[in-house]
N, C-alpha and C positions, 0 to 999 in steps of 0.2 A: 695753262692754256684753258681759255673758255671755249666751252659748247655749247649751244645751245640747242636743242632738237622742238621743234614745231609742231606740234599738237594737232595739226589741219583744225577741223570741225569742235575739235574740242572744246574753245570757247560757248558755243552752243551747249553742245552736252550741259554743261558744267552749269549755266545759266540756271536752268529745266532744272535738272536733280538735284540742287542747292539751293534754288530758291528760297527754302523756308529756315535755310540754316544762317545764323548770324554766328559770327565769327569777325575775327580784329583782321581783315584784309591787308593791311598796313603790312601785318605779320605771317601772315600764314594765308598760303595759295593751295585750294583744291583742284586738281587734274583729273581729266578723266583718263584714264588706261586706254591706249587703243592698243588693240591686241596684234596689229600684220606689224608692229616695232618689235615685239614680244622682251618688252626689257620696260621697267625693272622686273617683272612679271614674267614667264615665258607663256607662249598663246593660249596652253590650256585654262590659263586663269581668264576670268569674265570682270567687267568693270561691275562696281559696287557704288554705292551713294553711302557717305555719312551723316550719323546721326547724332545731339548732342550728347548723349553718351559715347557716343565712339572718341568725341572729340575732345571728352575728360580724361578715356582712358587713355588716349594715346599722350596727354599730358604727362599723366602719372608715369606713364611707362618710357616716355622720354628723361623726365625725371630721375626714375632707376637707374638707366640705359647708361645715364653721363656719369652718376655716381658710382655704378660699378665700375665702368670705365678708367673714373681717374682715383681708385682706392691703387693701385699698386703703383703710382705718380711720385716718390717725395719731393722736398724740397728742392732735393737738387735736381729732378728732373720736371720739375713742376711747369715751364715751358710746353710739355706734352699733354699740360690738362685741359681739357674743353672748361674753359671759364665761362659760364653765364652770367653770374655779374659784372664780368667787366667786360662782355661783348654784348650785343644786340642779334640774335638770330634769328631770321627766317628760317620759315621751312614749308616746304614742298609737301601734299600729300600726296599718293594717288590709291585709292582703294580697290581692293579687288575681292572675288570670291577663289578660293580654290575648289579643287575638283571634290570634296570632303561638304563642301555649302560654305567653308570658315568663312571668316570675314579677314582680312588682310590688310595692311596699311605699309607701304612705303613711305618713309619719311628722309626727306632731303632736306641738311639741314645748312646755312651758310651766314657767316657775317659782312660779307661783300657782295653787293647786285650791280656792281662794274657801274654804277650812274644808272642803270638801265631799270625799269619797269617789266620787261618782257618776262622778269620770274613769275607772275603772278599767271602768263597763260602758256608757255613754254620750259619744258623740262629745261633746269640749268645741272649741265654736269665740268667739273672741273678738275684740269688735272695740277698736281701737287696742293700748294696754299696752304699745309699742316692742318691744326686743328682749327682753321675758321671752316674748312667744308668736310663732312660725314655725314654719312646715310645711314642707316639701319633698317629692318622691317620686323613688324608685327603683327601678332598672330591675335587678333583684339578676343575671340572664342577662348584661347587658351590663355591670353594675357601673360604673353612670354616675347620677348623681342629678340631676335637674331640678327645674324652677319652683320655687324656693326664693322662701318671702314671710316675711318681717318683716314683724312687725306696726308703724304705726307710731305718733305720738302724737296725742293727741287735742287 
């Protein structure tokens, strides 16, 4: 099942606080956090703008993320591993600060956009679909990624 949740204003936001950042659009959608949804985020956290450092690290640490991920995978369950090369991923950011100052990054990540464009200003959440959709987050200060979900089959 697809979701999609609406961002109201958020295309504005994201206009303004992005402006000077280039990034492969094609692939990769910035969101602004609004806080009365409190998810992925819950309210205490504040929306954040990326920087192109943010948006190396969160490469790298997407990187790590898959590979730790699919080291306990073999052969015969290899089915369960997030393949990058043989899919094409989008992904979702949306940044925040927590109550600490950190900097924070959700990442949504997916090989199907159902035909549709509305990923790029619309949180996409999805239920089952295996390993084309998982999320994770990141703590960019401490350079540690958590709650990692694979989606799974239906």
């Amino acid at each position: 099942m697809l979701v999609v949740i609406g961002l109201s204003n958020a295309g504005a936001c994201l206009a303004q606080s992005h402006k000077e950042l280039r990034f492969d659009t094609s692939k990769i959608a910035i969101l602004t956090f609004v806080q009365k949804y409190g998810y992925p985020f819950d309210r205490s956290y504040k929306p954040a703008t990326l920087t192109h450092e943010d948006l190396a690290n969160i490469d790298s640490l997407f990187l790590a993320c898959v590979a730790d991920y699919n080291k306990p995978f073999d052969k015969n369950r290899s089915h369960w591993r997030i393949e990058l090369n043989k899919r094409t991923y989008r992904k979702q950011l949306i940044a925040v600060t927590n109550k600490k100052g950190e900097k924070e990054v959700w990442v949504n990540c997916f090989c199907d956009t159902w035909g549709d464009d509305r990923w790029k200003t619309e949180m996409l959440l999805v239920d089952d679909g295996g390993n084309c959709y998982f999320n994770f987050k990141i703590n960019l200060a401490t350079k540690q990624y958590y709650e990692l979900l694979v989606n799974g089959l239906a």
